[in-house]
N, C-alpha and C positions, 0 to 999 in steps of 0.2 A: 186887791182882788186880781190886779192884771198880773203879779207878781206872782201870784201863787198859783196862774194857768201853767204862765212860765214853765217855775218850778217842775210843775205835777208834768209837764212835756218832755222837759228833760228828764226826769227819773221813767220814764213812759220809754224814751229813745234809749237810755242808759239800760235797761232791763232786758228790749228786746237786743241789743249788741249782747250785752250781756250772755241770752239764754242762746242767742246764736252760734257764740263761738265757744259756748259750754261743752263740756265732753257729754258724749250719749249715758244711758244709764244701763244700757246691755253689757259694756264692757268690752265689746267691740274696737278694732284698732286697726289700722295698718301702717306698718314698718317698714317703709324702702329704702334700697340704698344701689342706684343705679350708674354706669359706668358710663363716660363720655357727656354728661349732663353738663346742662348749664344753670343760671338761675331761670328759671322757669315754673311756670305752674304745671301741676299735675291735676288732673279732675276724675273724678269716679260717677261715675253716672249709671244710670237703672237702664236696660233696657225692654223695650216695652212696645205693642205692635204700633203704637203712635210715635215711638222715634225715640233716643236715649235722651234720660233727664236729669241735670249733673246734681247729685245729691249732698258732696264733700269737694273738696278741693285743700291744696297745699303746695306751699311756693319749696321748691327744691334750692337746697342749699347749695353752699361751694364744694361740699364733699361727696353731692351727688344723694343725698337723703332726704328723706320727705317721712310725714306723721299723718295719718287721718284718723279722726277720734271722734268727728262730732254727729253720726249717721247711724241711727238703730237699723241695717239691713233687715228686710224679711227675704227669702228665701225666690231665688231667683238669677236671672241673668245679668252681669253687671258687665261693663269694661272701663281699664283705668285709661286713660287718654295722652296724650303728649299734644297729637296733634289727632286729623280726623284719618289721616294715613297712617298714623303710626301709635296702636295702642293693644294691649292685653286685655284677652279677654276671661272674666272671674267667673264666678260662680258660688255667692256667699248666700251667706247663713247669722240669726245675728248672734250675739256672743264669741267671735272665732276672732283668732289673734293671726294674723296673715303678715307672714316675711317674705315682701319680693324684692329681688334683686334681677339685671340684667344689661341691658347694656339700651342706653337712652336710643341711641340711633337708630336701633332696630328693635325695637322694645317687643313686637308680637312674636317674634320668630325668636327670643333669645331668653324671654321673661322665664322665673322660678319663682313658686310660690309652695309658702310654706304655712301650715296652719288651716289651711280649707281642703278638706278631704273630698267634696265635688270639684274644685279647681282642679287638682293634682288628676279627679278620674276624668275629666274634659280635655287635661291634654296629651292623657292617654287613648282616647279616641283619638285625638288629632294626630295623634303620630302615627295610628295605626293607619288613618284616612291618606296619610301624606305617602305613605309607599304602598300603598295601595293606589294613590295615583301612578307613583313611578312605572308601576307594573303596568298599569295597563297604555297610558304614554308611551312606554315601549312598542306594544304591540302595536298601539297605532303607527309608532313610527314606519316600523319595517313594512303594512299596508302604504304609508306615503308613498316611501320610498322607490317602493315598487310600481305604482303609477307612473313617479318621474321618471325614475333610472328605465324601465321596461317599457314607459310609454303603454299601457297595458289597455283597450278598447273596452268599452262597457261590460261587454260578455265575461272577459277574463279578469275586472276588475270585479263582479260579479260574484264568479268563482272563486277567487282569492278572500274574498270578505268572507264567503262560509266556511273556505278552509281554518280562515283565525275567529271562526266566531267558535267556536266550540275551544280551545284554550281560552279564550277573553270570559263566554260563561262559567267555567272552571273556577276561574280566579275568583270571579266576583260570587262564586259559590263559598268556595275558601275561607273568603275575608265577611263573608254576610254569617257563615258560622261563627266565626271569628265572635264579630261585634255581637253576635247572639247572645252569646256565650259569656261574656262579658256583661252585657246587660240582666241576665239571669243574676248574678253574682250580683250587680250592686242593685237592684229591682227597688231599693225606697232613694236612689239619689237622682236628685234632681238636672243631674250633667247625666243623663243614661235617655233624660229626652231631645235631644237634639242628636245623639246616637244611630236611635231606632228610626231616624227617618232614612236612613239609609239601608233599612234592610225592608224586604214585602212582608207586608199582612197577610197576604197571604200563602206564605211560605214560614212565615216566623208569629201567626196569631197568637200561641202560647206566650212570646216573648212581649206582646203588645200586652195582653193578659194579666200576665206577673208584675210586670213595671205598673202598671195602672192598679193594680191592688197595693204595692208595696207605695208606691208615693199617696195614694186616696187614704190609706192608714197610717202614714207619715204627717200629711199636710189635710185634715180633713175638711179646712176653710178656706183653703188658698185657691185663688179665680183661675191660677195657671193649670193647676191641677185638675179644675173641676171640669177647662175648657177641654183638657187633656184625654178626660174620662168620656164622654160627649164625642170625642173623634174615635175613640177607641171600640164604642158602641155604634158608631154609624159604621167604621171599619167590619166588624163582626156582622152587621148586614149588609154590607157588602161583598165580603168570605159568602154567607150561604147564600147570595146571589149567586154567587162565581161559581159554587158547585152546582145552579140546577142549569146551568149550559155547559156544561161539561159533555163532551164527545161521546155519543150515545144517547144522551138524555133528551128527553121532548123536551124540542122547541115552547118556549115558552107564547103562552097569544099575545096577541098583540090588536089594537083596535084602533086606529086612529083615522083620522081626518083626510079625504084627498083632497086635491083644488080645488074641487067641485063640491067640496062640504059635505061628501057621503059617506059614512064611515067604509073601512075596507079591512076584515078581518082577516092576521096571517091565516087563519087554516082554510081559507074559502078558496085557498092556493094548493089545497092538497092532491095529492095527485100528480105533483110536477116537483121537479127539482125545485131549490128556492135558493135564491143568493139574498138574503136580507145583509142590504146594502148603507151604513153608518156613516151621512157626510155632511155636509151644508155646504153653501154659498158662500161665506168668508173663510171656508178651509181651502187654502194653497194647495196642498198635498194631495187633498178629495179629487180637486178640480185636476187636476194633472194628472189624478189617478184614472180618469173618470172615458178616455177616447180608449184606453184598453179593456172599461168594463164593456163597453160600448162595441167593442171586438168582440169578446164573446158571447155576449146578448145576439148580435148579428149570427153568428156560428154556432150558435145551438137553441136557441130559439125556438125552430121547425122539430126537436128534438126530445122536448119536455121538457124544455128550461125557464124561469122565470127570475126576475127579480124584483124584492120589494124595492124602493128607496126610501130609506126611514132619515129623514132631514132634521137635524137640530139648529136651525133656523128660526128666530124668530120675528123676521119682518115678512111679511107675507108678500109683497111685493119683490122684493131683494131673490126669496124662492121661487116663486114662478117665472122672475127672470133668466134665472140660472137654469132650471132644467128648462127652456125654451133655447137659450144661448147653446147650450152645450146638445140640444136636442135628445135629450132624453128621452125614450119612448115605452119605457118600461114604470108599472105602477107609483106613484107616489105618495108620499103619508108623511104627514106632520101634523103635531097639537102646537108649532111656535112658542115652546116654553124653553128654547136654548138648553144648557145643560139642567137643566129640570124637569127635562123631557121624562112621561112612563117611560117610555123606550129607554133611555137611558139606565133609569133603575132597574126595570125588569130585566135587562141585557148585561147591568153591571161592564157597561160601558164606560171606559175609562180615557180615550182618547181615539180621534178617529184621521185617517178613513178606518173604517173596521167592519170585517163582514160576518155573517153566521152562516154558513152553507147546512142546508136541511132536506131528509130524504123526502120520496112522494108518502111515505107515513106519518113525517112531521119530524123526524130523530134530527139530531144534533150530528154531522158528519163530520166538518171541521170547519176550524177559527180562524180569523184574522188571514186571511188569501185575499192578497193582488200580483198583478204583474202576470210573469212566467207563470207563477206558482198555481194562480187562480184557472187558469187554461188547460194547464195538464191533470187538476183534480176534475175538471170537469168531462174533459176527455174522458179520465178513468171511468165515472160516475156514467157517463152516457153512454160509452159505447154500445 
């Protein structure tokens, strides 16, 4: 009896080695033959928003080649590895026969791959992304430069930034048609979403549109794709957010909570200028923004000026410290739900500090003013 546990263990051990280092049944493979190598393992791993997961592996010979056979791919993000600094990243499919070669040392920056028609469209992005950095790298350079070499004071270093921001938009107009354009053309590959994150929703919706129909009827079960379609439709409610505060447009209401736990409606403010004011307490940027709101609340104030403070805060102590610290004297409102705020949604508020300037009818005048900016529209508006 004890013999024949034995037995049945080892044929139990001998099955699973067995089915392990068996070939897959997709037909599935990859082929390398890399330059500078050593004996070494290679690994192929999935990745995945929980971390890559090595799915194959194979020891690199003395000619610098390597076999992987034994992994049905589905449809996804993968990299081959060397080390956790130096590895290719794929983009497979199962059934696809893949020939990479390139040189071990430098394997991300030198790899070729043959046989995956999303690997090949992924590092045609990438190359387009790589001088598209150069371009604009430049432009900051000659901005450095000119701080060092000019020594140039805030006001002029000020000036110099808007003079190169209109070619730096340019560019990034250029190269965002570009990858549009591109991803229209392959709209069911699966290397076209990691693409589009580099271009706006809401400049390129159609582009988000097409891609999310072409891969949804490509992959109609895949969890990537489904998460994919899911961002694509919060994206699209947040497009026809972004049109109803569009310059002109009524202010949207607003109702929320002040310290004092009483609601305070934006329109109960009509009649007055209004700076509805986008910041919190652990915004850096808010708070440093916050002695020159504080400027022109003082300076026009007696004028018909007002401002809301709409805070995305949510420790309720943490906010009542902050506008006590920074003495803030002008209305406050928070519901404490951080970015989950209405306010957020309804404002299609995407990062802060951020303002909405609104006439005494309620209209939508203009966006996104601090600093200089916020002073001299106000000027205009009041005089």
């Amino acid at each position: 009896m004890k013999k024949l546990v034995v037995i049945s263990l080892v044929l139990v051990l001998f099955n699973a080695c067995t089915n392990s280092n068996s070939k897959n049944s997709s037909g599935f493979e990859i082929n390398g033959s890399l330059s500078n190598s050593k004996s070494e393992t290679i690994y192929l791993e999935k990745l995945s928003q929980k971390g890559p997961t090595v799915v194959d592996s194979a020891i690199i010979n003395e000619k610098g080649e390597f076999e992987m056979n034994h992994y049905d791919p589905s449809v996804g993000f993968y990299r081959l590895r060397l080390t956790n600094s130096n590895f290719a990243m794929l983009v497979l499919d199962s059934a696809q026969k893949l020939v990479i070669s390139g040189d071990a040392r430098d394997l991300g920056n030198t790899f070729k791959a043959e046989g995956s028609p999303d690997t090949k469209l992924f590092l045609e992005f990438q190359e387009l992304a790589k001088n598209q950095k150069v371009r604009t790298d430049s432009l900051e350079s000659v901005f450095n430069n000119a701080l060092v070499i000019q020594k140039l004071d805030s006001l002029s270093a000020d000036s110099l930034s808007k003079v190169l921001q209109k070619p730096y938009e340019q560019m990034v107009a250029v190269y965002s048609d570009i990858v549009a354009k591109k991803i229209k053309e392959n709209a069911s590959s699966f290397a076209s979403i990691m693409a589009i994150q580099q271009i706006k929703p809401e400049i390129y919706l159609d582009v988000y549109q097409a891609l999310d129909k072409g891969l949804s009827q490509k992959y109609p079960t895949n969890e990537d794709i489904k998460a994919f379609h899911g961002m694509v439709q919060q994206t699209e409610m947040m497009v026809v957010r972004t049109q109803s505060i569009k310059i002109g447009a009524e202010a949207p209401e607003l109702i929320l909570p002040m310290p004092n736990d009483k609601e305070l409606p934006l329109s109960s403010l009509r009649g007055k200028i209004v700076l509805i004011d986008f910041w919190a307490s652990w915004c850096g940027p808010c708070r440093k923004e916050m002695p020159n709101v504080k400027r022109c609340y003082e300076k026009y104030k007696n004028k018909g000026f007002e401002i809301l403070g709409v805070s995305l805060d949510k420790d309720r102590a943490e906010w009542l410290e902050a506008i006590s610290k920074d003495g803030l004297t002008w209305p406050q409102v928070s519901d404490l739900k951080f970015w989950q705020s209405e306010a957020v949604q309804t404002y299609a508020v995407q990062s802060i500090p951020y303002t909405v300037l609104i006439d005494k009818a309620g209209k939508i005048i203009a966006t996104d003013l601090r600093g200089a900016e916020l002073d001299k529209k106000l000027a205009e508006v009041l005089k």
